[in-house]
C-alpha angles and dihedrals in degrees: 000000000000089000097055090053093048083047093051089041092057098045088050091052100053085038089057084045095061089040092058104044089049088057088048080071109109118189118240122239140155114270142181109272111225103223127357118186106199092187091066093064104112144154107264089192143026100256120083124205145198133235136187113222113194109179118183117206127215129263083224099062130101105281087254143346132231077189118118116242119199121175140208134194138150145133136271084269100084094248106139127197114200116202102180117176116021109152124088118183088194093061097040090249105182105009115156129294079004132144116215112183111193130187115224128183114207144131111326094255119171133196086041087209100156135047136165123182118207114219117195123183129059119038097210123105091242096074126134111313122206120206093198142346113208123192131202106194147161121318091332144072135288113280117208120179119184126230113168091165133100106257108240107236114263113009133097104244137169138083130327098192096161104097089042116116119251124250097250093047079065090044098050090045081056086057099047085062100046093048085049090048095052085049102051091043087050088057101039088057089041094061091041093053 
């Protein structure tokens, strides 16, 4: 009987292990960034690159924006790319259920893993609304991140994923339980039998 409880314990325990870590997950969404200092984007070495910027903007956005729209991306690395002053009322930049591609030259980062985008114009909340911003960069793949979402007026706003963990990090952690299981469980029938 008191093997069957150490055996129950133990499975408890690695079951309460998964459960916590599931609930460690945090959705990612754009945000407001705090403080953004433009004048610090630099080059960090001597090679520039290009990049290719589609972004795709919502059908549920206004059918088009006198706003002006700026953007910012780069690596953990510190390399910045500044693209100020996309928008361009006389070309229809940014009309409704619309894709702009830019080319922007800037510091070789790579991978690209946070942008914001800075909206001035209207301050109301209805302002113009991106569905993604993908990015083809320098010696790596195409980056997309998804807005969907109206960008509040003046203020930088988008993803910081560079301190996020990778996915194998997460599937490795997986395995470490399920090794320790196995072993707990091996030990567990060893001492039963």
């Amino acid at each position: 009987m008191m093997k069957m409880v150490l055996f129950l314990f133990c499975f408890a325990s690695v079951l309460t292990l998964s459960v916590s870590e599931s609930k460690s997950v945090v959705s990612l969404k754009p945000h407001a960034l705090d403080s953004f200092d433009v004048g610090y984007i630099q080059m960090k070495g001597e090679q520039n690159c290009s990049y290719l910027v589609r972004i795709e903007t919502s059908c549920s956005s206004p059918k088009f924006t006198s706003d002006e729209i700026s953007i910012a991306f780069g690596d953990a690395s510190g390399n910045q790319v500044y693209g100020p002053r996309l928008d361009d009322p006389v070309s229809r930049t940014f009309e409704q259920c619309s894709s702009d591609s830019f080319q922007i030259d800037g510091p070789c980062a790579s991978p690209i893993c946070y942008v914001y985008l800075y909206r001035s114009g209207s301050s109301d909340n209805k302002g113009w609304k991106p569905e993604n911003v993908k990015i083809y960069g320098f010696n790596a793949d195409p980056v997309t991140f998804t807005f969907n979402t109206s960008i509040p007026s003046d203020t930088w706003y988008g993803y910081n994923l560079c301190d996020t963990p990778a996915p194998s990090s997460s599937i490795q952690l997986s395995i470490q339980k399920w090794v320790l299981f196995v072993m707990v469980l091996g030990s567990v029938f060893s001492i039963w039998m």
